[in-house]
C-alpha positions in Angstrom: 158.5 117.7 115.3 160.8 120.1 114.3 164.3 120.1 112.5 166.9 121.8 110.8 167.9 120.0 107.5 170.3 122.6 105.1 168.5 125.8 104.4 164.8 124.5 105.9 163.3 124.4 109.0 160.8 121.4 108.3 157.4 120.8 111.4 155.7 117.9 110.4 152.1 118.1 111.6 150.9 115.8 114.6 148.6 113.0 112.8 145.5 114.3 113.1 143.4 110.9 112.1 144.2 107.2 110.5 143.7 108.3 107.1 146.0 106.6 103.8 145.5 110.4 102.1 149.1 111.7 102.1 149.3 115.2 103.8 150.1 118.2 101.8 153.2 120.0 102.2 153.1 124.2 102.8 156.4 125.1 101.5 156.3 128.5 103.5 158.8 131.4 101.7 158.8 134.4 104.5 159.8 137.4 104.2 163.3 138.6 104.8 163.2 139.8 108.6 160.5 138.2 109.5 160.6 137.7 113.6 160.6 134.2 114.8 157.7 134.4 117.3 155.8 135.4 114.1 156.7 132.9 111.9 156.2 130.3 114.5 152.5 131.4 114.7 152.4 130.5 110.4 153.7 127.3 110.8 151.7 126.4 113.9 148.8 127.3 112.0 149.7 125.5 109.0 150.3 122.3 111.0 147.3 122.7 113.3 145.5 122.0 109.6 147.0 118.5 109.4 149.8 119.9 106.9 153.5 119.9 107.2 155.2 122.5 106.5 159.0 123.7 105.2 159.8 127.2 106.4 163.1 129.0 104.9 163.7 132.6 105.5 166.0 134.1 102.5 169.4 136.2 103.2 168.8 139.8 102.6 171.8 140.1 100.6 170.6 137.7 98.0 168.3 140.1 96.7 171.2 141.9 95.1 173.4 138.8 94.4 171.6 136.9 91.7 174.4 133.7 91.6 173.0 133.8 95.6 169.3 133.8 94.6 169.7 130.9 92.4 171.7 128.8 94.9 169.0 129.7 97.5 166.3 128.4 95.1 168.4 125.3 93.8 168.6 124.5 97.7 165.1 124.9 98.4 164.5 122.9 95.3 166.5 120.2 96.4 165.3 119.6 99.8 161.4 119.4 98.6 162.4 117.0 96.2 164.4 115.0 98.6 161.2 114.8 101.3 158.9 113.8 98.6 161.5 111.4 97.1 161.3 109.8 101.6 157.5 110.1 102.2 155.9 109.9 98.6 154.1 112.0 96.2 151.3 114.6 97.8 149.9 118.2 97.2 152.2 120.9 97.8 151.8 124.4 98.1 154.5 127.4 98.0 153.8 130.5 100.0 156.0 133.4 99.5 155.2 136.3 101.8 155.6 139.8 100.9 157.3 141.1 97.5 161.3 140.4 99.0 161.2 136.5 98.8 159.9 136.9 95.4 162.6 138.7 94.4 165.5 136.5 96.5 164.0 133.2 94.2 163.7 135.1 91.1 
């Protein structure tokens, strides 16, 4: 399942077996022009583990507006803690691909 909530494009993982561990959750930080067909294959890889995953590609132009950068992070921010706040406490992971995201959450 896919959807669009704010700034993240959340895939929840297809339940993979009847188990009461909570599934991680792969907070995935492309990089800026990162085609869609290539970040699809990520998150189908990432969910074909049993892990859900939160994919947000960053605005090129944040990199040089810093009040941009934080909003973008506060956002991310936000909408992890909002999804853990609705299914509970479990591992999660950030990925941030390439030097440019770094730089846009700085």
């Amino acid at each position: 399942i896919i959807f669009n909530m704010s700034s993240l494009v959340w895939s929840y993982a297809a339940s993979q077996s009847p188990s009461h561990k909570p599934r991680p959750l792969v907070v995935f930080l492309s990089w800026m022009f990162a085609p869609p067909s290539v970040a699809a294959k990520y998150t189908q890889l990432i969910n074909s583990l049993g892990w859900d995953c939160a994919f947000y590609q960053p605005n090129a132009a944040s990199m040089w507006v810093p009040l941009w950068s934080a909003a973008n992070s506060r956002k991310v921010l936000d909408e992890v803690e909002r999804a853990l706040s609705v299914h509970g406490v479990r591992p999660l992971v950030f990925a941030a691909f390439s030097g440019a995201p770094k730089a846009a959450y700085a």
